[in-house]
C-alpha positions as CSV (number, residue, x, y, z in Angstrom):
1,X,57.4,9.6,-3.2
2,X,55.0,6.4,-3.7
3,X,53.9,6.0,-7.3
4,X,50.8,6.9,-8.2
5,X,49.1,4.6,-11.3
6,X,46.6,6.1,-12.9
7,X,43.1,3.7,-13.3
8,X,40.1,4.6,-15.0
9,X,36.8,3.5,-13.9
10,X,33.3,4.3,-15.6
11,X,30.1,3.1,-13.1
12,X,27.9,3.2,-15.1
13,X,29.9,0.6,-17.6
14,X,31.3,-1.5,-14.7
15,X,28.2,-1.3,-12.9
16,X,25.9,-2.8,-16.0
17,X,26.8,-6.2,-14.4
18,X,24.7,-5.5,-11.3
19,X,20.9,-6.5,-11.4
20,X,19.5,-3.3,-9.5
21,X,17.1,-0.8,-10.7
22,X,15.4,1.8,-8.7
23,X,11.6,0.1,-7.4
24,X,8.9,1.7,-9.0
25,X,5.8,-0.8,-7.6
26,X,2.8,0.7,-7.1
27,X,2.1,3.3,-4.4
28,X,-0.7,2.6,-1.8
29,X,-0.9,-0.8,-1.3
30,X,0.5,-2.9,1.8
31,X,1.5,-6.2,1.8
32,X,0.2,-8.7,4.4
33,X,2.0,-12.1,4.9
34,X,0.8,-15.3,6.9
35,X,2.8,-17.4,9.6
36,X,3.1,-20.6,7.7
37,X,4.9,-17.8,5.1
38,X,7.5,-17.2,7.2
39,X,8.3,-21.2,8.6
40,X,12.0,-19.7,9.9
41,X,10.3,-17.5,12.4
42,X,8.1,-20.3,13.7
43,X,7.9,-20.3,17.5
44,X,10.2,-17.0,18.0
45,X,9.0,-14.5,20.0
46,X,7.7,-11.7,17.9
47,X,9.2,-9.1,20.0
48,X,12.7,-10.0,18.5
49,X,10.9,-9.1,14.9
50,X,13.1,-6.4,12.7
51,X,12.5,-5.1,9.4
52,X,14.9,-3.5,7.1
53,X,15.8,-1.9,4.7
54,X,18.9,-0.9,2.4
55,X,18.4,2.9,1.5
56,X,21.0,5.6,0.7
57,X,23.8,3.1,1.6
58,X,22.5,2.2,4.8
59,X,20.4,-0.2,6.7
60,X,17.3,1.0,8.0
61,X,14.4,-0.6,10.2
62,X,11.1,-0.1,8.7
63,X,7.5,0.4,10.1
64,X,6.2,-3.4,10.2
65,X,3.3,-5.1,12.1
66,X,2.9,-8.1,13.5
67,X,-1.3,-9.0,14.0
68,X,-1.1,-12.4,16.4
69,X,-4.4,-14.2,15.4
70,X,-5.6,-17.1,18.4
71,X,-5.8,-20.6,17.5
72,X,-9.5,-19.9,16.7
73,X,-8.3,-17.3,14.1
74,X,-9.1,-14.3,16.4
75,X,-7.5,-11.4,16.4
76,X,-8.7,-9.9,19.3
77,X,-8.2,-12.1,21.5
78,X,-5.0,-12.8,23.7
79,X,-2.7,-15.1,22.0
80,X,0.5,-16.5,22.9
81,X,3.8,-13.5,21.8
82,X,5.4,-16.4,19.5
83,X,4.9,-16.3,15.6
84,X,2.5,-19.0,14.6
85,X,1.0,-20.7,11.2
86,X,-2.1,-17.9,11.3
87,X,-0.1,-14.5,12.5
88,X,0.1,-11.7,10.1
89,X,2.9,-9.7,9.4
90,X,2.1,-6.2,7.9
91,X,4.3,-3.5,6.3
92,X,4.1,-1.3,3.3
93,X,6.4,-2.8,0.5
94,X,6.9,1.0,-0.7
95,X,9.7,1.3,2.1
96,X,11.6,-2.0,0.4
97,X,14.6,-1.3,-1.3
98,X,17.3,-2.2,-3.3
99,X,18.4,-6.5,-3.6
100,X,22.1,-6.4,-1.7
101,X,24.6,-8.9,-1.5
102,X,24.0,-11.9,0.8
103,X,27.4,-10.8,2.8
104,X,25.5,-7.6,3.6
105,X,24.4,-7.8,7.3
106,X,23.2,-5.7,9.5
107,X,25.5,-4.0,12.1
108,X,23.9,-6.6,15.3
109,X,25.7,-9.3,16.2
110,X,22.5,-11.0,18.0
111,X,20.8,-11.2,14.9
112,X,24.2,-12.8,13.0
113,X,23.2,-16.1,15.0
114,X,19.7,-16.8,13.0
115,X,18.5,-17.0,9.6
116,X,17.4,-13.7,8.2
117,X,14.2,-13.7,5.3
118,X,15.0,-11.7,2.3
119,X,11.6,-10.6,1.2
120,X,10.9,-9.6,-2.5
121,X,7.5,-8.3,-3.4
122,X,6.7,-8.0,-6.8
123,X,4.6,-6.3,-8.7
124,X,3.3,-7.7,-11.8
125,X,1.1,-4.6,-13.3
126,X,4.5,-2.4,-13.0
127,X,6.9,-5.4,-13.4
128,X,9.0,-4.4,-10.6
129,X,9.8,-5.3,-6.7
130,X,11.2,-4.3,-3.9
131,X,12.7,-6.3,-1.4
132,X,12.8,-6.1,2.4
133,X,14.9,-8.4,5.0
134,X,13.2,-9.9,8.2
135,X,15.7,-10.4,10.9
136,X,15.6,-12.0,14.5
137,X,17.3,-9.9,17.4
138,X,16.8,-10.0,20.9
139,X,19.0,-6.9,21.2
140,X,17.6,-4.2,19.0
141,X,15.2,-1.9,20.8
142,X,12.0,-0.3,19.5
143,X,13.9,2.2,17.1
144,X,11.1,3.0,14.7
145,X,9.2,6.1,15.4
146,X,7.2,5.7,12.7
147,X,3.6,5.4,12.8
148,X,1.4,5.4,9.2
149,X,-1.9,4.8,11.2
150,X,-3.7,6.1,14.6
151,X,-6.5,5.0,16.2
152,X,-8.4,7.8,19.1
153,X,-10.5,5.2,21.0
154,X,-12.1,7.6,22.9
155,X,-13.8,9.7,19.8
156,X,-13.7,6.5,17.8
157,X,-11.3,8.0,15.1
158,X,-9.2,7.2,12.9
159,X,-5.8,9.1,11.2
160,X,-3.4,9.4,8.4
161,X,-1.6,11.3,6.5
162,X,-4.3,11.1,3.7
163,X,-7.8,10.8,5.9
164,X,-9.9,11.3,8.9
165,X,-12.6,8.8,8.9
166,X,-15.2,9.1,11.8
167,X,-18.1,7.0,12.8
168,X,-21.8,7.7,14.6
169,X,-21.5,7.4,18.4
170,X,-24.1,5.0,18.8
171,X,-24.7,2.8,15.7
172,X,-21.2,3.0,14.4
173,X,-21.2,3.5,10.9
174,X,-19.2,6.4,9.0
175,X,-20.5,9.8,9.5
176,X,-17.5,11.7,8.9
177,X,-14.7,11.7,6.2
178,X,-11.9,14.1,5.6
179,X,-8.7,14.1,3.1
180,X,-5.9,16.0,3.0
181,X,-6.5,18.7,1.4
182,X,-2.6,20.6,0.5
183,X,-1.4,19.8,4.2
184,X,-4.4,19.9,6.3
185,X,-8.2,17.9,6.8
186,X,-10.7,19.3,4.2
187,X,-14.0,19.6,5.6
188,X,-16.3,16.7,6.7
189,X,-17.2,15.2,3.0
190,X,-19.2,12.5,4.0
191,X,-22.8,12.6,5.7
192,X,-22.9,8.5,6.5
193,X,-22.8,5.5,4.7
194,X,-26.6,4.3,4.1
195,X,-27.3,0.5,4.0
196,X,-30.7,-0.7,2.9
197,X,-31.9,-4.5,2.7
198,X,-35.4,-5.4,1.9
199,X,-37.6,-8.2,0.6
200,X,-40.7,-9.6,0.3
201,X,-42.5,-12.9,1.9
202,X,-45.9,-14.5,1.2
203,X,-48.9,-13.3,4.2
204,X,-46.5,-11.2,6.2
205,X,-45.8,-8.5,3.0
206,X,-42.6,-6.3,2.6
207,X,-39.9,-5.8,4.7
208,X,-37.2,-3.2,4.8
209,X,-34.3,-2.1,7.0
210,X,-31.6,0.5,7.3
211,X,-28.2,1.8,8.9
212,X,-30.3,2.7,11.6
213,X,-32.2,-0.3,12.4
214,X,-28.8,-2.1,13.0
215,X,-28.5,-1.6,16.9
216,X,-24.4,-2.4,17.8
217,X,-23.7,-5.3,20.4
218,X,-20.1,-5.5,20.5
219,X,-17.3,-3.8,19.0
220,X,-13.5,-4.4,18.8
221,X,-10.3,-3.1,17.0
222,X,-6.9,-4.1,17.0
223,X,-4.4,-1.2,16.1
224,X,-0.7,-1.0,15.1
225,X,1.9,1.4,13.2
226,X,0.5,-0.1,9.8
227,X,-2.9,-1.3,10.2
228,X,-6.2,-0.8,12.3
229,X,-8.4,-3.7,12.4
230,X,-12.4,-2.3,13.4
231,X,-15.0,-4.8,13.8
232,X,-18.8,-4.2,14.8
233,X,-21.3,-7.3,15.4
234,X,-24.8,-5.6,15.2
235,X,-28.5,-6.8,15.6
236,X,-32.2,-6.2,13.6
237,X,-35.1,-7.9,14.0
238,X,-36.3,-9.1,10.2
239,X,-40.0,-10.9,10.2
240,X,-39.6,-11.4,14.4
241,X,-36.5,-13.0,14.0
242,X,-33.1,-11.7,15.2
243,X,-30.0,-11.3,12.6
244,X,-27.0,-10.6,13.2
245,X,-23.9,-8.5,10.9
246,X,-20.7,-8.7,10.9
247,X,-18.7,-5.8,9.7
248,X,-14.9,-5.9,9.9
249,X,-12.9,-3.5,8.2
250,X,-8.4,-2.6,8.1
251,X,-7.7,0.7,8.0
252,X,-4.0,1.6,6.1
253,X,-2.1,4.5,5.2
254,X,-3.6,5.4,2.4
255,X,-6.1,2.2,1.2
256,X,-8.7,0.2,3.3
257,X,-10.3,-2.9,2.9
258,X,-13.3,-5.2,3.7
259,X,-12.4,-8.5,4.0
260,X,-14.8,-11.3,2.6
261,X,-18.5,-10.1,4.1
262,X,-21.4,-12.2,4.0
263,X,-25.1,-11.3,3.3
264,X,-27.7,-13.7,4.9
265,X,-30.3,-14.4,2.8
266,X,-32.3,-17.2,4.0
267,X,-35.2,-19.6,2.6
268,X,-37.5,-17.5,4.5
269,X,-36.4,-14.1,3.7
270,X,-37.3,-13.7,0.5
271,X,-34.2,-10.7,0.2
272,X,-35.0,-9.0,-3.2
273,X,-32.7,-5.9,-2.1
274,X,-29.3,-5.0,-1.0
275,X,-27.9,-1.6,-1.0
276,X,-24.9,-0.1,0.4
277,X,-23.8,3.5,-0.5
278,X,-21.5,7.1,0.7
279,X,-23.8,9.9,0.6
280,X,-22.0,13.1,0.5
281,X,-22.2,16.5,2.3
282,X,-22.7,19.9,0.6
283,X,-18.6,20.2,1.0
284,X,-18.5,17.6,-2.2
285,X,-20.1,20.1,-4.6
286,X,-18.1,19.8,-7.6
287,X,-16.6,16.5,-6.9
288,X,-17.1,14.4,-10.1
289,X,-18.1,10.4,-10.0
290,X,-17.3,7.7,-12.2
291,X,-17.4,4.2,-13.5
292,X,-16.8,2.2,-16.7
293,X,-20.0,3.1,-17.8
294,X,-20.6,7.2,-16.4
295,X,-17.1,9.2,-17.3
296,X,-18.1,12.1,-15.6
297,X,-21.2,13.0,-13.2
298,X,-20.7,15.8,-11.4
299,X,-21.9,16.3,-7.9
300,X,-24.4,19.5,-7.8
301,X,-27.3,18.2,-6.0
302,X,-29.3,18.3,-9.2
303,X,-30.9,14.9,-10.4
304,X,-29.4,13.6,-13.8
305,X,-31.1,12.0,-16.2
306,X,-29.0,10.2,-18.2
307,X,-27.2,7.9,-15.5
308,X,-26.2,4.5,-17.3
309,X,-26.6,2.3,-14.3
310,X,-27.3,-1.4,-15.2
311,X,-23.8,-3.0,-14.5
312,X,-23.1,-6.4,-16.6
313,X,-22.4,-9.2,-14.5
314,X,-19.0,-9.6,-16.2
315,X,-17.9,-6.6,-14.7
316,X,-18.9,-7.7,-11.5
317,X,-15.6,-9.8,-10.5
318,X,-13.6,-6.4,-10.6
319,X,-16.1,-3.7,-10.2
320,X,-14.7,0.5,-9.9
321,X,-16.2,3.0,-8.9
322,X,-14.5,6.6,-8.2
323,X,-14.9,10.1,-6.5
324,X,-12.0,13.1,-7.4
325,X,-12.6,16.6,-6.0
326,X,-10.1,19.2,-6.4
327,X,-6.7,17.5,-5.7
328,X,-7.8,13.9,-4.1
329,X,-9.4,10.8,-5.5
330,X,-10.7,7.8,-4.3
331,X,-11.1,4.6,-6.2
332,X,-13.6,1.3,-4.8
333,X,-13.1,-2.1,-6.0
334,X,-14.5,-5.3,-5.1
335,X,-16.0,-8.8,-6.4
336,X,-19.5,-8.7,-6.4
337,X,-19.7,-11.9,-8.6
338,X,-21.9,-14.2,-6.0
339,X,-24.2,-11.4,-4.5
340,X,-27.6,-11.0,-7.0
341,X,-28.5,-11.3,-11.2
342,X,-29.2,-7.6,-11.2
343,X,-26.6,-5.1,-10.2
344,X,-27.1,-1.4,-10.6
345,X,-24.7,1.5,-9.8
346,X,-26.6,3.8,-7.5
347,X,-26.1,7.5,-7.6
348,X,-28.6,9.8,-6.4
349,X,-27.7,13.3,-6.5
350,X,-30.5,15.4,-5.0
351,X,-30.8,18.2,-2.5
352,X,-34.3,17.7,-1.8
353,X,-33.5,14.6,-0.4
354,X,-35.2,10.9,-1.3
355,X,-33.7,7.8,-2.6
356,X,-32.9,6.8,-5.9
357,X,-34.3,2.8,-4.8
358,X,-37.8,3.7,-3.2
359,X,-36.9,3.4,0.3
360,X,-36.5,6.7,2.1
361,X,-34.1,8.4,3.2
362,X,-32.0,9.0,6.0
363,X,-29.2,11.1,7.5
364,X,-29.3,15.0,6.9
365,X,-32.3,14.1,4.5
366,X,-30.9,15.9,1.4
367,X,-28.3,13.9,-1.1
368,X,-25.1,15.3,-2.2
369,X,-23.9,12.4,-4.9
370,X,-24.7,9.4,-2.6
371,X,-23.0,6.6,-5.1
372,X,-22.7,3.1,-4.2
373,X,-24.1,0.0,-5.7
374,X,-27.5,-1.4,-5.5
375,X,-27.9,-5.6,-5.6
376,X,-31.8,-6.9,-6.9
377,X,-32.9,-10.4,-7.3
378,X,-30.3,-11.6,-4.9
379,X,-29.0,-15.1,-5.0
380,X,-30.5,-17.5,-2.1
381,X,-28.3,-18.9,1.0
382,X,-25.3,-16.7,1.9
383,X,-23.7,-14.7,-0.2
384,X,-20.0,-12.8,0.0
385,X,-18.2,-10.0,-1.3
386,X,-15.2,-8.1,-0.3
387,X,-13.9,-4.7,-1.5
388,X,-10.8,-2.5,-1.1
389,X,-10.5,1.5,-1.6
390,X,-7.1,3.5,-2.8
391,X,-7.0,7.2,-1.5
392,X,-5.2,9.2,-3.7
393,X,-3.9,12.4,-2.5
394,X,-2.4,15.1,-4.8
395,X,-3.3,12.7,-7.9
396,X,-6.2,11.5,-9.5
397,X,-6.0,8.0,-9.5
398,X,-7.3,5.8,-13.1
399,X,-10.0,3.4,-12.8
400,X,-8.8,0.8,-15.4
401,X,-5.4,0.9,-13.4
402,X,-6.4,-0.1,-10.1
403,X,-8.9,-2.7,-11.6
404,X,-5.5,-3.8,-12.9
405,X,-4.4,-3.9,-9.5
406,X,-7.2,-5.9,-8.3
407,X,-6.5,-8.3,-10.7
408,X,-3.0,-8.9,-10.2
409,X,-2.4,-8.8,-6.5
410,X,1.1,-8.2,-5.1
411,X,3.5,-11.6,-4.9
412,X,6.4,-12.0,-3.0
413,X,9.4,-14.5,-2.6
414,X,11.1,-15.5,0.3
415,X,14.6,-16.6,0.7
416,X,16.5,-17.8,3.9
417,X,19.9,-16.5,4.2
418,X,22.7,-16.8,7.2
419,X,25.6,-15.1,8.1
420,X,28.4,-15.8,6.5
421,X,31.0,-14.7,8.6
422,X,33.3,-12.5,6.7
423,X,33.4,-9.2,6.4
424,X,31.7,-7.4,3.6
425,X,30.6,-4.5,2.5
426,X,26.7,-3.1,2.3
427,X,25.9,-3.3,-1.4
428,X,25.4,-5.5,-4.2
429,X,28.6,-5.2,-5.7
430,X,30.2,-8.5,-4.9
431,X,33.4,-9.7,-6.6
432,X,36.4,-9.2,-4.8
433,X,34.8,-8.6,-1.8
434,X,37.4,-5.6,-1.0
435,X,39.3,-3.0,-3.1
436,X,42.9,-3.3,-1.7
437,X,45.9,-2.3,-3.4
438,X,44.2,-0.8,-6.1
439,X,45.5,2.3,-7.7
440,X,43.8,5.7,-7.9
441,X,40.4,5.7,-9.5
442,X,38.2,8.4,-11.2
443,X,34.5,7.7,-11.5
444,X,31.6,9.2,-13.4
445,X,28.2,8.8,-12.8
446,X,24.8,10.6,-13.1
447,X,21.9,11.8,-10.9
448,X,19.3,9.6,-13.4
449,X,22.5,6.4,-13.1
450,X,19.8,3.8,-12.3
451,X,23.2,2.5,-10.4
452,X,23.4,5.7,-8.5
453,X,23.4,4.4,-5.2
454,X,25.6,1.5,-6.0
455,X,28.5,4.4,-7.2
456,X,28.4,5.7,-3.5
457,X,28.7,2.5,-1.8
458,X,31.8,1.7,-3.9
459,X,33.4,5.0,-3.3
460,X,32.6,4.4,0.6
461,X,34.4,1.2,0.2
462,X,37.2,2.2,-1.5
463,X,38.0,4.8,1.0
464,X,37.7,1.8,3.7
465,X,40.3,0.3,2.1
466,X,42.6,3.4,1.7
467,X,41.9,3.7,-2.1
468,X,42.0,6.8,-3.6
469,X,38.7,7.5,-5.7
470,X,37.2,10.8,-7.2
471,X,33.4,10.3,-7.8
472,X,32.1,13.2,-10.0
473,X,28.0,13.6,-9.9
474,X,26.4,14.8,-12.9
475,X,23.3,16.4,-13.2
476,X,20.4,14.7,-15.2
477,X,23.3,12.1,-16.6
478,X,22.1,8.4,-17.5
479,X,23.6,4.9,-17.7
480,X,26.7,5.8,-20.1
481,X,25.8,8.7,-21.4
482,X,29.6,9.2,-22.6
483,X,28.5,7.3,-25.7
484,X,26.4,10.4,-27.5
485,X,29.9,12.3,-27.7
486,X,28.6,14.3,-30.6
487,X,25.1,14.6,-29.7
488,X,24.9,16.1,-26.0
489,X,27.6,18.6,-24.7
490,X,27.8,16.7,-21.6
491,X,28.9,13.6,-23.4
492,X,32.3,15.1,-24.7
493,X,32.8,17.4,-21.1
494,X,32.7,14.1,-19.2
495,X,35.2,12.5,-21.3
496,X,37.5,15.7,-21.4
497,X,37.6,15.4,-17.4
498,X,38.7,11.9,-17.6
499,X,41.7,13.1,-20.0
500,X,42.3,15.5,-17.4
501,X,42.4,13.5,-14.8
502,X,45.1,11.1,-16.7
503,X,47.1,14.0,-17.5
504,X,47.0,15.5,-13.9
505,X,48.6,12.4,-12.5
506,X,50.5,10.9,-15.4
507,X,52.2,14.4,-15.3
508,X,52.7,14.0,-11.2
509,X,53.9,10.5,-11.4
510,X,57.0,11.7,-13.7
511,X,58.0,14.2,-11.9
512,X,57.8,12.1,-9.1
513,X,59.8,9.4,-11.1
């Protein structure tokens, strides 16, 4: 009989050496990098683009987009299928994973020939990251299913998980919004977004426009498995001149953004208002609205009277405002810094109808909580502003934490790494590379073992390399929790097995002897 020695291992003592803790970034967000980000991938078809990731000891390819922009910066037109200086690549950094060795390779021996990009994003608000690796491959096939966006171009619709967002057939705008509501679409919350611009110019006397004075010319979207991309160029005729908008907005899981927009406001204009606001439906009763200033008005279709809405221009860099109804939230941020001197929120919350500016209303004609913000005294030339919204579903999302988030964007850090050539195993556990001729091992660990997923990926190799090992799970258990011997039951139980265990096969190897 072969002897058997005896060998005691603890993870979550052994395992202390290893840098890895579970990713807790913040939820929501994607993560968008540029072309000149990526310089390994320059000129390589982006067909032979893979995204993985390291989960439950395995390598898994991710949802990822890849947004080709033309050498005018277009994307919506035709460019050429290799990865350029102004391509986007687009995933959500919430599928990244755990930092593995640099021997750690996916099973593709294609992509073994080329550099891969390990991708770390971090967080600074939560001060963590996650990390994802960007591999070439001209052999893997279209293996992700996964789709966290869809676009219906034939009802101009858009889907998640967390929203239905709809627009008017003919000028374009939203007219419909639904969130998930415990597993299915609420009803339509949103009656239509309202814009309202206006001025004021010596002889010719006030002018004012609306959503529906802006008559669509063209319209284009660009979709994916991340991200939609919508864009509208519209018309009005201000003071017998012709003006045209741009309106470009990306559409995520569970956010959506306006990149940098820009309000005209020429010499001859003399703009003295901007407004753009959400009015809601009668489905939004009971809905409560907030900012920094107003903690809590509640949607009824009763006016309020105490409504603080002057907004300091300091808060204008970062400015929140928020909707929660009965298990979703949704949180608006943006820098309004270069738009006007007088910035008001606007919330006008009347079923009869009206404005809360002077300038009529439109729509249904009655006003469940329309909130927005109002701009006055705008500054002269061309202004710009750009916003993004966090949907929240099943949690009410903080103000002050996603101005946080506005604040401190995502980072990331790219490194190149290459295939090394010998064989290792899928984790971050390095030294030795292999666990032959080792003896048998016990090994505790516990379901809250911030190293939990590292104590399966040594027990896998050990039985690669014809170890014995016994991994015992423990409920609730944390790093080392064999050190409270005296305070926890489980503490002196865990270490009772290991003198069990010693017993057990000290006992067998004498006899054997």
């Amino acid at each position: 009989m072969p002897r058997i020695r005896p060998n005691l291992l603890s993870f979550s003592f052994i395992l202390s050496l290893v840098s890895y803790s579970p990713s807790q970034i913040r939820e929501v967000e994607p993560f968008v990098l540029l072309g000149a980000e990526l310089s390994d991938f320059n000129g390589v078809p982006v067909s032979q683009f893979h995204l993985f990731s390291y989960k439950n000891n395995d390598w898994v390819e991710i949802p990822m987009q890849i947004d080709e922009r033309s050498a005018g910066g277009s994307l919506f037109e035709a460019d050429d299928g290799v990865w350029d200086d102004n391509d986007e690549l687009i995933f959500q950094p919430q599928d990244g994973c755990i930092d593995v060795a640099p021997a750690s390779w996916i099973d593709n021996d294609d992509s073994k020939n080329y550099l891969r990009n390990k991708i770390q994003v971090y967080d600074p608000v939560k001060n963590d990251s996650a990390v994802v690796y960007l591999y070439r491959s001209a052999t893997i096939g279209d293996t992700v299913s996964t789709s966290y966006i869809d676009y219906e171009e034939q009802n101009d619709e858009i889907f998640t998980e967390s929203y239905k967002i709809g627009f008017d057939d003919n000028l374009k705008f939203w007219d419909e919004l639904r969130l998930n509501d415990n597993g299915s679409l609420s009803d339509d919350l949103l009656d239509r977004e309202k814009n309202r611009m206006g001025g004021n110019v010596v002889i010719l006397g006030d002018w004012l426009i609306t959503e529906e004075d802006l008559i669509p010319i063209a319209m284009y979207f660009k979709s994916g498995k991340i991200r939609i991309t919508r864009h509208v160029d519209s018309e009005v005729t201000v003071l017998g001149q012709t003006v045209t908008f741009e309106n470009t907005r990306q559409y995520y899981r569970s956010y959506f953004s306006v990149p940098m927009t820009t309000i005209e406001n020429g010499p001859t204009m003399g703009t003295n208002l901007f407004r753009v606001s959400f009015d809601f439906t009668v489905n939004a009763i009971g809905a409560i609205e907030s900012d920094e200033k107003n903690s809590s008005l509640t949607v009824d279709g009763v006016p309020d009277a105490n409504v603080q809405r002057n907004i300091p221009l300091s808060q204008m860099s970062h400015k929140w405002i928020k909707v929660s109804l009965t298990n979703n939230s949704v949180v608006v941020i943006g820098d309004f810094t270069e738009v006007a001197n007088t910035n008001k929120l606007y919330f006008h919350d009347n079923y009869g109808g009206g404005s809360g500016d002077g300038s009529g209303d439109t729509g249904d004609m009655v006003s469940y909580g329309d909130l927005g913000l109002q701009f006055e005294d705008l500054n002269s030339g061309n202004q710009s502003f750009s916003l993004n919204a966090y949907i929240g579903i099943d949690t009410y999302l903080v103000g002050q934490t996603i101005q946080s988030y506005f604040d401190a964007a995502f980072e990331a850090e790219i490194h190149s790494e290459t295939f090394p050539g010998e064989e290792t195993f899928n984790g971050s556990i390095t030294t030795g590379w292999n666990l032959l001729g080792r003896p048998l091992d016990v090994a505790e660990t516990g379901t809250e073992e911030v190293f939990l997923n590292d104590s399966f990926r040594l027990k896998d190799r050990a039985v690669k390399d014809g170890v014995g090992v016994v991994l015992d799970v423990w409920d609730d258990m944390w790093h080392v929790w064999h050190a409270l011997t005296g305070y926890i039951p489980e503490a002196k139980q865990a270490i009772d097995k290991i003198g069990d265990f010693i017993r057990k096969h000290i006992n067998s190897y004498q006899q054997d002897k």
